[in-house]
C-alpha positions as CSV (number, residue, x, y, z in Angstrom):
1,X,-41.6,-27.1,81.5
2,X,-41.2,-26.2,78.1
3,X,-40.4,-28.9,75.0
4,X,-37.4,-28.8,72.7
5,X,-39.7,-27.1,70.0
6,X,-41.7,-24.4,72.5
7,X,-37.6,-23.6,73.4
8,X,-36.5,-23.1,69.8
9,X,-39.9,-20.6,69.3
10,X,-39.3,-18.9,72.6
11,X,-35.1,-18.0,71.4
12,X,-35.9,-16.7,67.9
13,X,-38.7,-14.6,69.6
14,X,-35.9,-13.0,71.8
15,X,-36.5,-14.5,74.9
16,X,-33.0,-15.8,77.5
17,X,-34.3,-19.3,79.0
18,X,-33.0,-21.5,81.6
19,X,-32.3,-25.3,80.4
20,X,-34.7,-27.5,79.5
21,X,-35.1,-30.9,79.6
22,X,-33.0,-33.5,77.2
23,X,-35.7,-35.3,74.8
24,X,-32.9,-37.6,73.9
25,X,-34.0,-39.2,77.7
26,X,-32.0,-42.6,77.0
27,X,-29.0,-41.1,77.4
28,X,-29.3,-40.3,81.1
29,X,-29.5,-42.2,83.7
30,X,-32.7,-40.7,85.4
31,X,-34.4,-39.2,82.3
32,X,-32.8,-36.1,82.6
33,X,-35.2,-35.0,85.7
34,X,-32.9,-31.9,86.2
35,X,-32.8,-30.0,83.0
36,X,-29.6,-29.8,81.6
37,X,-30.0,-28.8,77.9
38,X,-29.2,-25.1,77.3
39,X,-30.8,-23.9,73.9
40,X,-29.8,-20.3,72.7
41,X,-29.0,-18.6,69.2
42,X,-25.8,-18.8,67.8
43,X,-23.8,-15.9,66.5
44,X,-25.1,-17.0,62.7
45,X,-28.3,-16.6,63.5
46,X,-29.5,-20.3,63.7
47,X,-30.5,-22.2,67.0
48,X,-28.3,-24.1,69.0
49,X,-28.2,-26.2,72.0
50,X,-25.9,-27.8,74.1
51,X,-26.3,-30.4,76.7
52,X,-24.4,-29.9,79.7
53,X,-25.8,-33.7,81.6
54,X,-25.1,-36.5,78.9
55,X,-23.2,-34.5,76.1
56,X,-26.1,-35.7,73.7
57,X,-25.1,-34.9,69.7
58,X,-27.2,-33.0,68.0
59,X,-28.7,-35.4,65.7
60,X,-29.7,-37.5,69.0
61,X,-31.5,-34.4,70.5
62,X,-33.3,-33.7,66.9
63,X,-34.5,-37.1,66.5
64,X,-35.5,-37.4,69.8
65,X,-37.6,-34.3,69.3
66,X,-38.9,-35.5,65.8
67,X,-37.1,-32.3,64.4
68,X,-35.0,-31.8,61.3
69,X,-31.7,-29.7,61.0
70,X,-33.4,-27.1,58.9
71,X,-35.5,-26.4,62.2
72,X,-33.1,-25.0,63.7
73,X,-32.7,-22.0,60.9
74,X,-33.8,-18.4,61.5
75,X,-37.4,-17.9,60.3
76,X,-36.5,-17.7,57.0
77,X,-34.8,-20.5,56.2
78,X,-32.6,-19.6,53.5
79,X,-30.8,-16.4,52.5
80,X,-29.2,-15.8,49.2
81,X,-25.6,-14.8,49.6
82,X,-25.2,-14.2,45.5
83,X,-28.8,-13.0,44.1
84,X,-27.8,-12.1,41.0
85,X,-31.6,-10.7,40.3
86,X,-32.6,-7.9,42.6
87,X,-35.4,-8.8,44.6
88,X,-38.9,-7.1,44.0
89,X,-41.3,-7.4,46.4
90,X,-44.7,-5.7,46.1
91,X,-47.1,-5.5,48.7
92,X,-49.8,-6.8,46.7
93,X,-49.5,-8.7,43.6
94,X,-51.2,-6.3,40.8
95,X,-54.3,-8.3,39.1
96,X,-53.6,-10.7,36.8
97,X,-53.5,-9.3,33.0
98,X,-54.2,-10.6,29.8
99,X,-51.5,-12.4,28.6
100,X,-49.9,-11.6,25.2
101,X,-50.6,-14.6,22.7
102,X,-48.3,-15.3,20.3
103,X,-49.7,-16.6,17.2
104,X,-49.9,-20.0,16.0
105,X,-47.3,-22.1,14.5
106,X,-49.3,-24.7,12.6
107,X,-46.5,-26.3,11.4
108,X,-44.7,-26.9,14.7
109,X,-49.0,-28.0,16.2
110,X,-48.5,-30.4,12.8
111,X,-45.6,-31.9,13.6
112,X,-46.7,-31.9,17.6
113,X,-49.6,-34.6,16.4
114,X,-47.2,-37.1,15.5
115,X,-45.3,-37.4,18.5
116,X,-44.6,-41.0,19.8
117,X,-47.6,-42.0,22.8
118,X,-46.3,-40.5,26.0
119,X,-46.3,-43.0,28.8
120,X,-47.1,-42.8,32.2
121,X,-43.6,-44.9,33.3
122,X,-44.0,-48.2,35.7
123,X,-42.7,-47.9,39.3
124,X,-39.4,-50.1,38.4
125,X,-38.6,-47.8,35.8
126,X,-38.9,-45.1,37.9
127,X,-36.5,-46.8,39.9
128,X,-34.1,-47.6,37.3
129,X,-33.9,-43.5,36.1
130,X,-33.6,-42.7,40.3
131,X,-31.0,-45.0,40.4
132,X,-29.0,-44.1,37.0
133,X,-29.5,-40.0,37.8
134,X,-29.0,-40.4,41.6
135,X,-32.4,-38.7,42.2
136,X,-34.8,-39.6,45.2
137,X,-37.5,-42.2,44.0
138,X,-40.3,-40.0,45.8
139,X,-39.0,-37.1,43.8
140,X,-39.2,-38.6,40.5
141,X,-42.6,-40.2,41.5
142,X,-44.4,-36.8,42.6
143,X,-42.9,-35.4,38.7
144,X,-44.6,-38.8,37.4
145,X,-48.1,-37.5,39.0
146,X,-48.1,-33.9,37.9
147,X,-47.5,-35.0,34.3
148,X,-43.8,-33.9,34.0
149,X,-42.2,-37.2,34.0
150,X,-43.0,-39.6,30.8
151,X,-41.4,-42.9,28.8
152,X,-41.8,-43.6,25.0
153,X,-40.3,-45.3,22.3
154,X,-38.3,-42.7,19.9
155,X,-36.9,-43.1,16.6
156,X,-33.5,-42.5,16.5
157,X,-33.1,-40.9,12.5
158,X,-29.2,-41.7,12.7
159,X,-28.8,-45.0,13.9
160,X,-32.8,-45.9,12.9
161,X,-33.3,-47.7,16.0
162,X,-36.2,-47.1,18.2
163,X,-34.8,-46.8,21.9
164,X,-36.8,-46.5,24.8
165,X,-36.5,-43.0,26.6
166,X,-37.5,-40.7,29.5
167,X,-39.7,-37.6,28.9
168,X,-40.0,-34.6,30.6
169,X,-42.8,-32.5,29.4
170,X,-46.4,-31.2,30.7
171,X,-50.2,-31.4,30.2
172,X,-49.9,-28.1,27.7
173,X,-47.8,-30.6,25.4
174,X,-46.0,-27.8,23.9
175,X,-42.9,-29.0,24.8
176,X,-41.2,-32.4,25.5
177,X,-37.5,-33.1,25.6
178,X,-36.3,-37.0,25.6
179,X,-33.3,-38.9,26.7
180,X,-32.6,-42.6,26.0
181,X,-32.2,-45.5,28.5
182,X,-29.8,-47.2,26.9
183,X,-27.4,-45.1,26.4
184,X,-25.9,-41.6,27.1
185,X,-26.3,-39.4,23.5
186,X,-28.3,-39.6,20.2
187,X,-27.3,-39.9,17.2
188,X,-23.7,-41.6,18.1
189,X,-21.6,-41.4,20.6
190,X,-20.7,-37.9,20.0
191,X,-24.9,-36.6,19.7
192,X,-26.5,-35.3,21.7
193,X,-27.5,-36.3,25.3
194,X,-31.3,-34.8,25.2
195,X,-33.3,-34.6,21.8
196,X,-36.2,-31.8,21.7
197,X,-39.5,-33.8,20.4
198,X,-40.5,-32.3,16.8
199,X,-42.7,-29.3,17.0
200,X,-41.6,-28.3,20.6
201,X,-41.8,-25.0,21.9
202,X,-38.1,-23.6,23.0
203,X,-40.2,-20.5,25.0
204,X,-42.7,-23.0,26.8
205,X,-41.2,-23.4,30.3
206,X,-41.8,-27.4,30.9
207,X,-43.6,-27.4,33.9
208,X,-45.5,-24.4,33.6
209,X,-49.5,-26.5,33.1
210,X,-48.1,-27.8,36.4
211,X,-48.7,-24.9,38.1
212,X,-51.9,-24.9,40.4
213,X,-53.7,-22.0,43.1
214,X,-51.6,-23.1,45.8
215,X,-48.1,-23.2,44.5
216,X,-46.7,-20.3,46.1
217,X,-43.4,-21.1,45.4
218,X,-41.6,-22.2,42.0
219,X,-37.8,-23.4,41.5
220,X,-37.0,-22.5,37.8
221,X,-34.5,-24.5,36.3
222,X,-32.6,-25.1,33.0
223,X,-33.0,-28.5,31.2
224,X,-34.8,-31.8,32.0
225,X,-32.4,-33.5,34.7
226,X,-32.6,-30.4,36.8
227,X,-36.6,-30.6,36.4
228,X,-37.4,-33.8,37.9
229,X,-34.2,-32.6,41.0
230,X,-36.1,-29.6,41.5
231,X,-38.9,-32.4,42.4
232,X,-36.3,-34.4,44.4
233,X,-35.9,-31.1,46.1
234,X,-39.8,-29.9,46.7
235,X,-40.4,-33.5,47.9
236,X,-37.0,-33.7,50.2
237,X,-38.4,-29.9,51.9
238,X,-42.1,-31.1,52.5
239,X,-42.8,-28.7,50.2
240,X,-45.3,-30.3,48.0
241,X,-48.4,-28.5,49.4
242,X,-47.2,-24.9,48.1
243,X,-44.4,-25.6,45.5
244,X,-43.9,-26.6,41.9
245,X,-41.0,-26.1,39.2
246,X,-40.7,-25.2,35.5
247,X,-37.5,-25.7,33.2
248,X,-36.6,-23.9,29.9
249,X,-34.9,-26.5,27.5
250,X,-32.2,-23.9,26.6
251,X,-30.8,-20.9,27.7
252,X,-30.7,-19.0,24.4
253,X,-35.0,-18.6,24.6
254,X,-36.7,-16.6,26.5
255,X,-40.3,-17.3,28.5
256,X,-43.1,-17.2,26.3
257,X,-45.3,-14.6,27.0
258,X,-48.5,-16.9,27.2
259,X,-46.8,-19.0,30.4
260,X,-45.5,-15.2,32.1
261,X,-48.6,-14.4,34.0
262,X,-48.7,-18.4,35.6
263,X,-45.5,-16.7,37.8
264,X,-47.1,-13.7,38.7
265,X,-47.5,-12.7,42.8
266,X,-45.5,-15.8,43.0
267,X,-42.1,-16.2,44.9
268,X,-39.2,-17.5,41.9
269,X,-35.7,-18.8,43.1
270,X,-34.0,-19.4,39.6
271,X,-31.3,-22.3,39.6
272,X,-29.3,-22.4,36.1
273,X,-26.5,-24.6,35.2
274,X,-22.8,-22.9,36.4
275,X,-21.3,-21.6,32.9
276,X,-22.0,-19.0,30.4
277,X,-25.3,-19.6,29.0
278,X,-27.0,-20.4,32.5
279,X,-25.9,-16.8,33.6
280,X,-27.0,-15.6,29.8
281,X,-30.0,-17.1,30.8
282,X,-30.6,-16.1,34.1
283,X,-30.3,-12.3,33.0
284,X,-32.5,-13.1,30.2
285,X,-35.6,-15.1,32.2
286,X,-35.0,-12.6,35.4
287,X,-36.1,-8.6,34.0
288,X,-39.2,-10.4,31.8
289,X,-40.8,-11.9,36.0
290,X,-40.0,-8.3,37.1
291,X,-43.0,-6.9,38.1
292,X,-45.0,-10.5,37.9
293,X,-43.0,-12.8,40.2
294,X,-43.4,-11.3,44.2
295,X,-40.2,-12.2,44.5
296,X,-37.0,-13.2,42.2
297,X,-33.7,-14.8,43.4
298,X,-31.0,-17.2,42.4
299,X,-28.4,-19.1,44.3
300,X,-24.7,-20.1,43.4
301,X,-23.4,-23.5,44.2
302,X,-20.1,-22.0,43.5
303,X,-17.1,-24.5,45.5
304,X,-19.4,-27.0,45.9
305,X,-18.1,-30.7,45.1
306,X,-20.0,-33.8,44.5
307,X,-19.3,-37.2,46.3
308,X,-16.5,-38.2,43.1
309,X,-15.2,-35.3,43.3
310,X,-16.0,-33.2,40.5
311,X,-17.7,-29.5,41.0
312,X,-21.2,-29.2,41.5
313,X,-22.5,-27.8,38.0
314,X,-26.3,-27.7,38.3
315,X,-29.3,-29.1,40.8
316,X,-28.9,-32.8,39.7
317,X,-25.1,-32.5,40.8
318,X,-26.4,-31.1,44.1
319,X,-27.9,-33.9,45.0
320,X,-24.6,-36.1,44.4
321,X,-22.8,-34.7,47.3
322,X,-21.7,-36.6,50.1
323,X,-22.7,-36.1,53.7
324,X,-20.6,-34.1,54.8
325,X,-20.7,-31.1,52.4
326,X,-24.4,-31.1,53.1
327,X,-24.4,-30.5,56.4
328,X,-21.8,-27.8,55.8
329,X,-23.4,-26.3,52.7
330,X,-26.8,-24.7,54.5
331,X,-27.4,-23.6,50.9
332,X,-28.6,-26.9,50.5
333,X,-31.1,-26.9,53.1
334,X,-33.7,-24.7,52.0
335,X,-33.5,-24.7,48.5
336,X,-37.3,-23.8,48.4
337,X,-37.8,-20.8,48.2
């Protein structure tokens, strides 16, 4: 008798079964010794089953089975319903090529060498940024261990205070981009809410030294909340084996050439805020991975809403919504690409 995951493989590959047994046993009364769950593909393509002795849900069944919802998709697991970068998939990625260097800035390297130390942050403040930016702990701790995630102390030259802060930068220290704890902006209440660290590099995608052999995958984002989501994401998928993510601090730069050929014969789903400059961006950062990336996408989270309400207006929102819309928005559950 086939299992609940043998039955999922044997549907996608085609095949009309009988019913299997229920793993969600509990629910009947002799263990479900006559099979009575009927598993077949439904007509949008993703697996579905229906249990004609004990009307089990299908959460019961999945956890029963140890299976997760996005099990049930088609083989690949997600499908872009508004790419807004054409796809371009060679059949080999071409060999790597020297990447073009742009010469140094020794001012900006200058000003780089007095940056404030760059901390590796304690596990409760990691759990006071999870909690304050609604962003799994696990995700914000796997962006801690690949360098991404930092804490320092930071002048503030307006209000000459010295504030403690969250970083988000990499091991190439060309970039860094910091946010205070203690309260939402710099500079005031009507500065900024992230403050570039002198001497950064608009063109570095942060992220990008991140990058090892066996990151197959990379979720490109815009803008360091979004950053450690995209990790919130990778770590929510499983995905951490083949997976990393980059973020430009603007929209207005584009990559620079030294970090373009980290991307190449790799797959790219780009994920940019909802206004303007994230799709001034996105057509910006897509033609220059043309021919580098194996593949390029984006996704929409267009008519999406957050738990409070408001529209979801980047990955950090996305992972604000409530229950409900995430079990309806299968956008959502294989954001990986």
């Amino acid at each position: 008798m086939m299992t609940l995951p043998e039955a999922i493989t044997a549907v996608r590959a085609g095949r009309k079964l009988g019913k299997v047994r229920c793993p969600a046993s509990r629910n009947h009364k002799h263990g479900d010794r006559s099979p009575s769950l009927k598993v077949f593909i439904g007509t949008d393509g993703w697996v579905a089953f229906k249990c004609w002795s004990a009307d089990c849900t299908r959460d019961e069944v999945l956890a029963a089975a140890g299976l997760k919802v996005r099990d049930l998709g088609p083989d690949r697991p997600f499908q872009t319903r508004q790419a807004q970068v054409p796809r371009n998939r060679p059949t080999a990625a071409p060999a790597a090529l020297p990447a073009r260097s742009t010469p140094p800035d020794l001012e900006k390297a200058a000003q780089r060498a007095l940056w404030p130390r760059l901390m590796v942050p304690e596990v409760h403040v990691v759990k006071l940024l999870a909690d304050r930016r609604g962003i799994q702990f696990e995700g914000l701790e796997l962006a801690v261990t690949r360098g991404i995630l930092r804490v320092c102390y930071h002048d503030d030259s307006t209000t000459m205070e010295t504030l403690p802060s969250w970083v988000v930068t990499d091991d190439s220290r060309c970039s860094a981009q910091a946010r205070p704890f203690t309260r939402s902006t710099w500079h005031g209440p009507d500065g900024p809410k992230a403050l570039s660290l002198p001497g950064s590099v608009g063109k570095w995608p942060i992220g990008a030294a991140a990058i090892k052999p066996e990151h197959h995958s990379i979720l490109f984002c815009e803008g360091g909340p979004d950053l450690l989501a995209a990790h919130a994401f990778i770590w929510a998928e499983g995905r951490e084996h083949d997976a990393a993510a980059v973020a430009m601090l603007g929209a207005s730069s584009p990559i620079a050439n030294e970090a373009l050929e980290l991307f190449r014969g790799r797959r790219v789903r780009f994920v940019v805020h909802a206004d303007t400059a994230g799709a001034k961006g996105l057509a910006r950062w897509g033609p220059q991975l043309r021919g580098i990336a194996a593949s390029r996408d984006s996704i929409c989270f267009k008519g999406l809403h957050r738990a409070d309400g408001e529209y979801v207006k980047d990955l950090n929102d996305a992972l604000l919504v409530d229950a409900d819309t995430f079990e309806n928005a299968r956008i959502l559950w294989g954001l990986v690409p």
